[in-house]
Wavefront OBJ file of the C-alpha trace (Angstrom):
o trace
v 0.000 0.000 0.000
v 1.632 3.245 -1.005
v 2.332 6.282 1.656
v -0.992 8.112 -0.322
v -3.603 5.258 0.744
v -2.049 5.552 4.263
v -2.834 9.371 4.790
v -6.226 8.482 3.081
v -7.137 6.145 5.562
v -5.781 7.804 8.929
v -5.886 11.289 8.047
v -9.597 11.942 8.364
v -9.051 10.107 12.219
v -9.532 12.903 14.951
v -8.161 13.230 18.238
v -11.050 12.560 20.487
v -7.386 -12.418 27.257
v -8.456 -22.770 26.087
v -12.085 -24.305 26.071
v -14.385 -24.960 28.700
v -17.862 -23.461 28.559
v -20.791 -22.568 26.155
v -20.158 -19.872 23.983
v -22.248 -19.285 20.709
v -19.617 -19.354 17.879
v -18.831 -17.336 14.679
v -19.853 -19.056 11.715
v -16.252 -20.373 10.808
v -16.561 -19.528 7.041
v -17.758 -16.009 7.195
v -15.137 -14.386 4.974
v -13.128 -11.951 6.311
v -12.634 -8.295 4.561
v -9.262 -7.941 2.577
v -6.440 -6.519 5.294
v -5.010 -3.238 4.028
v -3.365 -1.763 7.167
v -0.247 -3.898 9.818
v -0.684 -3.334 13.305
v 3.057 -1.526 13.550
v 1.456 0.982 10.784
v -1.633 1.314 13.174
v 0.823 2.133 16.112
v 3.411 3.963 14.117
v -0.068 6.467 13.308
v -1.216 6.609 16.105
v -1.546 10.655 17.086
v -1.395 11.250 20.621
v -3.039 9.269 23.078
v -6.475 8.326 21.468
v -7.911 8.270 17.786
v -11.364 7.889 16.246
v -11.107 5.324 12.784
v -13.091 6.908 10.122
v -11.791 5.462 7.318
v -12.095 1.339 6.461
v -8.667 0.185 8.179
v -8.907 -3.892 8.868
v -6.401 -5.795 10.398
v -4.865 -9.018 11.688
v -3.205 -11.074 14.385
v -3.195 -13.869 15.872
v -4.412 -14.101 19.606
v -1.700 -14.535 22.308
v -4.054 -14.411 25.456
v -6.793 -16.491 26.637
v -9.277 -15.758 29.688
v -10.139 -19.097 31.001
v -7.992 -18.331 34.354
v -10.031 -14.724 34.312
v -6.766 -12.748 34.596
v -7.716 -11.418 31.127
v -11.823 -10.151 31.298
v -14.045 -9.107 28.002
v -10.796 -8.511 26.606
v -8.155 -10.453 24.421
v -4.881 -9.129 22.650
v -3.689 -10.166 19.385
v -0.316 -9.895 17.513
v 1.729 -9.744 14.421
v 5.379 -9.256 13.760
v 6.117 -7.722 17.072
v 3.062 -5.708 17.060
v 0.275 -6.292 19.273
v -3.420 -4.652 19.737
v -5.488 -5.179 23.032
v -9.157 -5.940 21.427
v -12.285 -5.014 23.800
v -14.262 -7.304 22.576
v -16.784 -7.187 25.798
v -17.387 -10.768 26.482
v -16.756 -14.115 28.697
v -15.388 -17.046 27.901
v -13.720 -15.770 24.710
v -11.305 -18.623 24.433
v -14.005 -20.947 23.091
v -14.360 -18.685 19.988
v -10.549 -17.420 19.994
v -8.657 -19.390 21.640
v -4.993 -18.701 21.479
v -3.628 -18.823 18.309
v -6.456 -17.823 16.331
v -5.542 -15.880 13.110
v -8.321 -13.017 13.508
v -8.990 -10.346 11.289
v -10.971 -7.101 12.425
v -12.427 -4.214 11.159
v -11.814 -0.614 12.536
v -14.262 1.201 10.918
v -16.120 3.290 13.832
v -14.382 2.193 16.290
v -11.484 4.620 19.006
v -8.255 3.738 19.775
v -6.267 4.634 22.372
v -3.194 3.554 24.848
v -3.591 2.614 28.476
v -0.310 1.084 30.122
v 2.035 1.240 26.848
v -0.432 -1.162 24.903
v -2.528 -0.127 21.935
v -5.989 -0.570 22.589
v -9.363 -0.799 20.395
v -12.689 0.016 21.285
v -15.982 1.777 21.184
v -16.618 5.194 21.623
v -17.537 6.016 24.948
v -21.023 7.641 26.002
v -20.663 11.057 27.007
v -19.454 11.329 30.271
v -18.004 8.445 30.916
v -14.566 7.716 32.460
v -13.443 5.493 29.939
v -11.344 6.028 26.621
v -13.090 3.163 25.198
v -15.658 0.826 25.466
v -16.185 -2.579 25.369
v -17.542 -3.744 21.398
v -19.930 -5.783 21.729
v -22.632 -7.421 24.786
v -23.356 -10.514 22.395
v -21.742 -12.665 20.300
v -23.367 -11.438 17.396
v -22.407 -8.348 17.300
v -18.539 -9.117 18.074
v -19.154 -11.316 14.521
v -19.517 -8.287 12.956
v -16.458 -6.884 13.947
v -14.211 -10.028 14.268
v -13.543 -12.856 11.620
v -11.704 -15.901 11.789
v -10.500 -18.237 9.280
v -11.475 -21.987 9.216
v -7.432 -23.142 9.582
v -6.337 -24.779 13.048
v -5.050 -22.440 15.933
v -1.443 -21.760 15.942
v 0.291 -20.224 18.369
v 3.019 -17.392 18.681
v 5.801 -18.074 21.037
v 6.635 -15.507 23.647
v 10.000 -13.445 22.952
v 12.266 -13.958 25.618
v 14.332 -11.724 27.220
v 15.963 -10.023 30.073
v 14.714 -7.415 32.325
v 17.587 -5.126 30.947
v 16.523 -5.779 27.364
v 12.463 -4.792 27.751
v 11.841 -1.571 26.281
v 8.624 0.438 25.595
v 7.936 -0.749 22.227
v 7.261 -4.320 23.079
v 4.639 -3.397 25.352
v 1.303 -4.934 24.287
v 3.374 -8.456 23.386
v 4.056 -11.914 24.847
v 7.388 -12.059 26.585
v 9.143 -14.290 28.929
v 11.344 -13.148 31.100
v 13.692 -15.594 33.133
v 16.277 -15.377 35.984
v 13.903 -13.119 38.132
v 12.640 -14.023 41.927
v 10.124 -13.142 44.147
v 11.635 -9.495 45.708
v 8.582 -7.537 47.797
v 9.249 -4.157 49.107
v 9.343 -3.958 53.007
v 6.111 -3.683 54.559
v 4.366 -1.287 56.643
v 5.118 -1.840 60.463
v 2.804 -4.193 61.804
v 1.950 -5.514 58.458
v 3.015 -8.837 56.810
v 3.988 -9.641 52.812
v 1.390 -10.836 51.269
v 2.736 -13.581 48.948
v -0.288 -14.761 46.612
v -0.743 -13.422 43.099
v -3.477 -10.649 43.755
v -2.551 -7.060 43.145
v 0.958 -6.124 41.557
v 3.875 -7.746 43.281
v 7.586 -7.389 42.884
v 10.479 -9.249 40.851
v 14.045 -9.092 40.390
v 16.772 -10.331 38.460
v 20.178 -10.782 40.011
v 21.477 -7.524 39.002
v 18.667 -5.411 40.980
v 15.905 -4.531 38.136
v 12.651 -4.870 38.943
v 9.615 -6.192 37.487
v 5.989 -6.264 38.347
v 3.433 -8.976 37.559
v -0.430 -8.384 37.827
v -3.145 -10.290 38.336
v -6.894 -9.102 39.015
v -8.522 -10.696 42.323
v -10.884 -12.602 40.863
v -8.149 -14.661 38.395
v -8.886 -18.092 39.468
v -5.096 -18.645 40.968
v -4.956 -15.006 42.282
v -4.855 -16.466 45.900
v -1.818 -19.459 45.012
v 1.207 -18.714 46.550
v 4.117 -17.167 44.516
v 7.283 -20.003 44.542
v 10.447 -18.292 46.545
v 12.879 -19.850 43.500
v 13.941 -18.091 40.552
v 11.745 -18.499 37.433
v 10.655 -17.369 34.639
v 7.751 -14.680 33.995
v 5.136 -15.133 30.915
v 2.198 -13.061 30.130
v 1.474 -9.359 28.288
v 4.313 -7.015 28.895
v 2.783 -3.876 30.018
v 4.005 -0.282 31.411
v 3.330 1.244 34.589
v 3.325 3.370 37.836
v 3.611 1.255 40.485
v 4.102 1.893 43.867
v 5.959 5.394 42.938
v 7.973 3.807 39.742
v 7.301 3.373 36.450
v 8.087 0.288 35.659
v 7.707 -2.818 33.198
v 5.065 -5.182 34.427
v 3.623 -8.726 33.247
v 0.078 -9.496 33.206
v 0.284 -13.682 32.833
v -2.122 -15.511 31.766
v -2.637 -18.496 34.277
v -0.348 -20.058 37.230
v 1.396 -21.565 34.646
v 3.037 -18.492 33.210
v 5.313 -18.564 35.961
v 8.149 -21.158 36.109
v 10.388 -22.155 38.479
v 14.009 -23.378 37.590
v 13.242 -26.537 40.022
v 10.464 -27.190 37.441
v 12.183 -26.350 34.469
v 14.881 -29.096 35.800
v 12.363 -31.678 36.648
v 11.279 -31.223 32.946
v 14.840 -31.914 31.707
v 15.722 -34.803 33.880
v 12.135 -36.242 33.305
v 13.325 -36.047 29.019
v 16.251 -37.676 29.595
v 14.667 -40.161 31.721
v 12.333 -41.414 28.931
v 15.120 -41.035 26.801
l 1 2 3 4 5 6 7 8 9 10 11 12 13 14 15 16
l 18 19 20 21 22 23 24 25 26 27 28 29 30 31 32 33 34 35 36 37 38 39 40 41 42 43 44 45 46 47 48 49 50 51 52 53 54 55 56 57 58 59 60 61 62 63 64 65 66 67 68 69 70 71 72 73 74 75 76 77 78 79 80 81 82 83 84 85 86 87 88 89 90 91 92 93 94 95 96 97 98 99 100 101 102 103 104 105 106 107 108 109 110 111 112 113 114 115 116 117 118 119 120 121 122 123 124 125 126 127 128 129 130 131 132 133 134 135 136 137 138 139 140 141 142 143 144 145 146 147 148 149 150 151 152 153 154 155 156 157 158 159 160 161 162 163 164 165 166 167 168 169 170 171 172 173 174 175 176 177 178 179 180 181 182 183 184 185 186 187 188 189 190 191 192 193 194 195 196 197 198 199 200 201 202 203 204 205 206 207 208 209 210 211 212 213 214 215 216 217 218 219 220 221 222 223 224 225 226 227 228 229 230 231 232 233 234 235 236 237 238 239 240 241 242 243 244 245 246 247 248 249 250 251 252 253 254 255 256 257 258 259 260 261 262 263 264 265 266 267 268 269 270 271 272 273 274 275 276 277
């Protein structure tokens, strides 16, 4: 697509997270509209903070979340050469429709985007006076169909990038990452208080140099109350960007319990190989 059909599309915009449980499903051979925009050109264009799509921009991505643990709600984030796109979609159970891996394609037409914690989000307008930057799409499954097509093909799923704390940076915000070598590192608590060591709420990592990282998981994720492992392991989930506790920081929001490793498991795993081996 030349630079022209770009400034066509965008420059008439103004500023302004498996399969367990019913779910009425897409039919699988709707056709999806012809994709004539990336996701990095979507971010790259983005001006400012928020944007209203005028113009017919579609999409695609493969999903990298899934909300069966609840850590992801109504929402689910798909990606495509390093550039992701947090979808509102507004519903439960979305892994029985997408579950992850699903190549989706979606149509921006109408629809506001904006970023909240270094991702790219897409949504719907908000009502007037609401506190939101963006709404949730649709309240039934029909009208997500609409907005969201799938191919028939099998699911296939993107590996997370891995890295080091000292090699996250802003732009990969919005992506799956894994990042090992990091342990369990809460700040000192109040007098009188005690750490709380489950999931809930943001909590604290480090890597043997000193840099921190944050995961977060909502309190009503089904393992929010599990206990984090004192080992060093490895984080997986949606790298996001944050104040937290004073900093602004990196944080990961994982997916389920097991989006955190530990090395004992991790050599366990390779002895158990070797073993059948």
């Amino acid at each position: 697509m030349s630079a022209s059909r770009h400034i066509c599309l965008l420059a008439p915009l103004l500023l302004m997270g498996c399969y367990d449980s019913s779910f009425s499903e897409q039919a699988p051979h709707t056709p999806p509209p012809a994709v004539n925009y990336t996701l990095s050109q979507l971010k790259n264009e983005l001006v400012g903070e928020e944007m209203f799509i005028r113009g017919d921009v579609v999409v695609r991505g493969r999903v990298t979340t899934c909300d069966r643990s609840e850590n992801f709600y109504h929402t689910l984030f798909i990606q495509d050469e390093g550039a992701s796109l947090e979808v509102m979609a507004g519903l439960n159970h979305l892994h029985n429709s997408y579950p992850e891996g699903t190549t989706l394609t979606l149509r921006l037409q109408g629809l506001k985007l904006c970023k909240s914690r270094g991702t790219l989000q897409v949504g719907r307008p908000p009502l007037a006076g609401s506190g939101y930057r963006v709404d949730y799409l649709a309240s039934a499954p029909a009208a997500l169909d609409k907005i969201l097509f799938r191919p028939p093909s099998p699911p296939e799923k993107i590996a997370p990038v891995s890295l080091s704390v000292a090699e996250l940076h802003e732009g990969l915000c919005g992506t799956l990452v894994r990042v090992s070598g990091v342990h369990f590192s809460p700040l000192p608590p109040a007098e009188g208080e005690q750490t709380d060591r489950t999931w809930v709420g943001n909590k604290r990592f480090e890597d043997a140099e000193g840099r921190c990282i944050y995961t977060f998981v909502r309190r009503y994720a089904r393992f929010a109350r599990q206990e984090i492992p004192d080992s060093e392991c490895s984080l997986t989930g949606i790298l996001q960007y944050d104040n937290i506790e004073g900093e602004t920081c990196f944080s990961i929001k994982p997916r389920d319990e097991y989006d955190c490793q530990t090395q004992t498991l991790r050599s366990a795993a390779v002895s158990a190989s070797s073993a059948v081996m």
